[in-house]
C-alpha positions in Angstrom: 77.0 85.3 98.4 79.6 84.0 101.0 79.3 85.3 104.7 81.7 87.9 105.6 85.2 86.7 106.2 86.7 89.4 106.0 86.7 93.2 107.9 86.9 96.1 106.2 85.8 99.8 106.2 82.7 100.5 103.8 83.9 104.2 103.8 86.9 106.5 103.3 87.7 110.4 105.0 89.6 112.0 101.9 92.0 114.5 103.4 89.9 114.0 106.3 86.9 115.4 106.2 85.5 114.2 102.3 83.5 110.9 103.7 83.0 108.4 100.3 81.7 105.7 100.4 85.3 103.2 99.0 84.1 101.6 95.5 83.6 105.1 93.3 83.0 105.7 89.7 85.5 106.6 86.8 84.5 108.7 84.3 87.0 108.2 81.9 84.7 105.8 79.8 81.9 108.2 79.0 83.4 110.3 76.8 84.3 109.5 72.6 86.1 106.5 71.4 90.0 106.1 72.6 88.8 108.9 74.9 89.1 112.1 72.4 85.7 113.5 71.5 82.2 113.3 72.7 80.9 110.2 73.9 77.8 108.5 70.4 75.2 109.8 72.9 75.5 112.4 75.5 72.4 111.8 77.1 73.5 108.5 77.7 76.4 109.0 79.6 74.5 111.8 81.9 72.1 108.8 82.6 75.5 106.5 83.5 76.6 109.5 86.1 72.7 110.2 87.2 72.3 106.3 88.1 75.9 105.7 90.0 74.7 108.7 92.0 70.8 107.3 92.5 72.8 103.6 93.7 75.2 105.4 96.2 78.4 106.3 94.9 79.3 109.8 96.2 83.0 109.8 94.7 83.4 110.2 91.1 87.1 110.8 89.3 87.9 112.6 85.9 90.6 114.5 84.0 90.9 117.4 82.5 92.5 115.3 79.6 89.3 113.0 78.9 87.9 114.3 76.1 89.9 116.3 76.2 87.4 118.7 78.5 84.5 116.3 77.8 84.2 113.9 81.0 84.6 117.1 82.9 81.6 119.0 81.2 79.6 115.9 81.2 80.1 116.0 85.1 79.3 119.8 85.3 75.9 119.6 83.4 74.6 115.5 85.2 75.1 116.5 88.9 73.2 119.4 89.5 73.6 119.1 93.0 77.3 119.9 94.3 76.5 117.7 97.3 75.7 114.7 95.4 79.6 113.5 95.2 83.0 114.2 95.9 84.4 115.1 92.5 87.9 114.8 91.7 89.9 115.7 88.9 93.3 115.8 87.5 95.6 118.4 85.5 99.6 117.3 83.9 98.4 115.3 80.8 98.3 117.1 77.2 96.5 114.8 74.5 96.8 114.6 70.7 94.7 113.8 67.6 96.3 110.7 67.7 95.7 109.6 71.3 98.9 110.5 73.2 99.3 111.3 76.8 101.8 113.6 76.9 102.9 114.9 80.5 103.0 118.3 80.7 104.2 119.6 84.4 104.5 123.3 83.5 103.3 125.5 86.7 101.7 127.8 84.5 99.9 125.4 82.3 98.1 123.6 85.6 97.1 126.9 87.0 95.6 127.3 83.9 94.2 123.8 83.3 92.5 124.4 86.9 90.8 127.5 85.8 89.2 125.2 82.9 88.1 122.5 85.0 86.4 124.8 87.3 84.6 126.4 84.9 83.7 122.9 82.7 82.6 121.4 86.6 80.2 124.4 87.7 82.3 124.8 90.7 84.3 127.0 92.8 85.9 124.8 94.2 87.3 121.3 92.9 86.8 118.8 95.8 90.0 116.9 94.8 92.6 117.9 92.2 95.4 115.5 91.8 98.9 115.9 89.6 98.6 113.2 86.7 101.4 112.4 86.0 104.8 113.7 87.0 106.9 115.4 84.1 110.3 114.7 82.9 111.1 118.1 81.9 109.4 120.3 84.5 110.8 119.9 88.7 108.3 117.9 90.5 109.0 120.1 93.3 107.6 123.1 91.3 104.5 121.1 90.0 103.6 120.3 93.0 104.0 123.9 94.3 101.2 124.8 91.7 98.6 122.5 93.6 99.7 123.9 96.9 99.2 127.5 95.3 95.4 126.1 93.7 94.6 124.9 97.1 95.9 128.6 99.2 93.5 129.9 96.4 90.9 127.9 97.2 90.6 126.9 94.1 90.6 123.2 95.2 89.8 121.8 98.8 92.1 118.6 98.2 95.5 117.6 96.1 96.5 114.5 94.9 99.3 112.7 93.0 98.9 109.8 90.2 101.4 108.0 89.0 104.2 108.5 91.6 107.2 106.5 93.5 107.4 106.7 97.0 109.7 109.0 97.2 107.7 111.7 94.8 105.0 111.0 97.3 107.2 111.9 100.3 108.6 114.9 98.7 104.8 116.0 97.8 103.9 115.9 101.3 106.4 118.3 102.5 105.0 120.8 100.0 101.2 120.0 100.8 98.8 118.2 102.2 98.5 114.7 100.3 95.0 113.4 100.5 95.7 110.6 97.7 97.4 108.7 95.3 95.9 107.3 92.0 98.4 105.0 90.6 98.1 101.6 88.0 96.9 98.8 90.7 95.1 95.6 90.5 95.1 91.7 91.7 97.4 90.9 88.5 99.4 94.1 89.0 100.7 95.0 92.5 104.2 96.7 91.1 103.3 99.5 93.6 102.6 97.6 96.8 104.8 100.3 98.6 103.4 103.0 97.7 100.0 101.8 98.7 101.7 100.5 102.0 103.1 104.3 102.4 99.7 105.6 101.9 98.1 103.4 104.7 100.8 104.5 106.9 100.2 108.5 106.0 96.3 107.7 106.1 96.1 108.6 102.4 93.7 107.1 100.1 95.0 105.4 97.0 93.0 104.7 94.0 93.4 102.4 91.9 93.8 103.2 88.1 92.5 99.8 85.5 91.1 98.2 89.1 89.7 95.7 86.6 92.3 94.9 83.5 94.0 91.9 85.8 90.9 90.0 84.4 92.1 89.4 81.1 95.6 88.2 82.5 96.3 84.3 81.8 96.7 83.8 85.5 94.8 86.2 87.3 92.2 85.5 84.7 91.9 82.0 85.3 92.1 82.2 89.4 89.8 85.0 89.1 87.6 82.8 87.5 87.7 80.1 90.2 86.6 82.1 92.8 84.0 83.8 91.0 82.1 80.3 90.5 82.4 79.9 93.9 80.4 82.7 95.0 78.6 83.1 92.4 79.5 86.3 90.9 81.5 87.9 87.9 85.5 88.3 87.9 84.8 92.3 87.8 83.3 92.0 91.0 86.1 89.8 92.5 89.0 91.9 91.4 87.3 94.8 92.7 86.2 93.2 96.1 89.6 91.9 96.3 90.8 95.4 96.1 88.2 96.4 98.5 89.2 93.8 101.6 92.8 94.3 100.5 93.4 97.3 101.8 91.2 100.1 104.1 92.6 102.7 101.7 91.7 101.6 98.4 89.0 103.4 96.8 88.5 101.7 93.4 86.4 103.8 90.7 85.6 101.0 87.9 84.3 103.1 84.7 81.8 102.3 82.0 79.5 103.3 79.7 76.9 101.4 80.3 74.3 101.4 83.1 73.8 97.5 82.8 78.2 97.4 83.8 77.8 100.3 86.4 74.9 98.3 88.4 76.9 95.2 87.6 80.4 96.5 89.1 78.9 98.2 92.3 77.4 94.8 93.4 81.0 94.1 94.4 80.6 96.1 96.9 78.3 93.4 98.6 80.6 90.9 97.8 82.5 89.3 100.5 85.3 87.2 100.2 86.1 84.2 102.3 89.8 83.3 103.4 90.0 81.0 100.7 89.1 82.7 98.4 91.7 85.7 99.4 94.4 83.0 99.6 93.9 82.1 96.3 93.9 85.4 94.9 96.7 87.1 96.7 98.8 83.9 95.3 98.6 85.5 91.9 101.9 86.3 90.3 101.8 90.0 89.8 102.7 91.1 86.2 
C-alpha cells in the first residue's frame, strides 16, 4: 500500500480513560434479518465477535434495540472476558414487528432498558451507554438526566448521544459528562460536519453510524473507486480510512456478518492515504 501521507492517532481515550484502538466493530449486523430476530446461525455470529477481538478491536457498539435484545445477548455470552473490549450500547429506540424505530425518550423506560442491557451484557457496569435517538415527545433535558442518574448509579461508566444537533450536544454536556456522539457520517455524507468539529473541540469521540453506505453513491462511488485502484484496496477500506485520517476523533465501527468482511474491513486500518488521494475524496459532493 501507499506510504504514509498522512498523521493520525491509531487510538482513542473515551471519556478519558477507555483507550480503543479507532476502527471498532458494529454489532448491529449479527443479529436476524432487517435486524428483528436471531441471527440463521448463532454460533456464527459469536465466531464474528470472537475473531474481531483475536485481530485487535477492543471497542464493539450495540443497542438495546437490535434484535430487539439479541446483539446485546450475543455480546454477553462471546466475550467471556470483560476486559477483552470496551462495550457500548444504546437505549431511546422501541422496534416493531414491522421494523420501525420508534424513539422512545421516556426517563422511566431508559432506566429500565439499562437494567435489561446489563443483565443481557453480563455486566455491572456498561462501559458506554449512549441516548439513541432524541424524542419528540419526551424533554431532551429529562432524557438526558436519566443517563446522568445510570451513571451516579454506576450503572454505566460513560454516556453518549446519537443522532444530535449541536446544540442537543451542548445542552447534554451541561447535564453530564459527554464521552461521544454516534451520528449518520460518511465520505458521501458529511451533513454533520459541525457536530464532528464540536466534538474535536470538547475532545469527544464521534462514531460514525453507515461509515460505509457512501460506497454505493454515484459519486462517491465512482471516486471511491479511483483511489481504491490506486492503492490497491477495496472502496470499504477507503471510505473507512478516509474516515480514519479525516479526523483524530472518529472511531468507525463497520458491521458484518461475515468473518471473511470483518478481516476485510479492519485492513483499513493499515491503509494509508496519500494527499492525492484525500484531495480527491474530500472533493466529493456530500449528499
Amino acid at each position: 500500500m501507499a506510504s504514509d501521507t498522512t498523521s493520525r492517532s491509531e487510538t482513542f481515550d473515551i471519556g478519558g480513560d477507555l483507550t480503543v484502538n479507532r476502527l471498532g466493530f458494529g454489532a448491529m449486523r449479527i443479529t436476524g434479518e432487517d435486524i428483528i430476530g436471531r441471527p440463521a446461525d448463532e454460533e456464527e455470529a459469536k465466531r464474528v465477535l470472537r475473531r474481531a477481538v483475536d485481530l485487535g478491536v477492543d471497542f464493539v457498539d450495540s443497542a438495546d434495540s437490535y434484535g430487539p435484545g439479541v446483539s446485546e445477548r450475543l455480546i454477553g455470552e462471546a466475550l467471556d472476558d470483560p476486559d477483552d473490549a470496551v462495550v457500548a450500547s444504546k437505549a431511546g429506540l422501541l422496534r416493531t414487528r414491522e421494523g420501525d424505530w420508534l424513539p422512545h425518550g421516556d426517563p422511566d423506560f431508559l432506566k429500565n432498558q439499562v437494567l435489561c442491557s446489563l443483565d443481557r451484557l453480563d455486566t455491572d457496569t456498561i462501559d458506554l451507554y449512549q441516548y439513541h435517538r432524541p424524542d419528540p415527545d419526551t424533554d431532551f433535558e429529562e432524557s438526558v438526566h436519566a443517563f446522568a442518574e445510570m451513571k451516579d448509579a454506576g450503572q454505566v461508566a460513560h454516556v453518549g448521544l446519537s443522532n444530535v444537533t449541536v446544540e442537543q450536544l451542548e445542552t447534554a454536556t451541561e447535564i453530564v459528562d459527554i464521552a461521544t456522539v454516534q451520528n449518520r457520517y460518511n465520505v458521501g455524507h458529511r451533513d454533520d460536519e459541525d457536530v464532528l468539529r464540536a466534538c474535536e473541540e470538547k475532545g469527544v469521540g464521534f462514531i460514525p453510524w453507515g461509515p460505509m453506505y457512501a460506497v454505493d453513491e454515484d459519486e462517491a462511488a465512482s471516486t471511491l473507486d479511483e483511489v481504491a485502484d490506486r492503492r490497491g484496496a477495496t472502496t470499504r477500506q477507503v471510505a473507512l480510512a478516509w474516515l480514519l485520517a479525516h479526523s483524530d476523533v472518529t472511531l468507525p465501527i463497520p458491521g458484518t456478518s461475515s468473518v471473511d468482511h470483518l478481516e476485510s474491513n479492519l485492513a483499513a486500518a493499515d491503509l494509508s492515504l496519500t494527499a492525492e488521494d484525500m484531495a480527491a475524496l474530500n472533493g466529493i459532493d456530500p449528499q
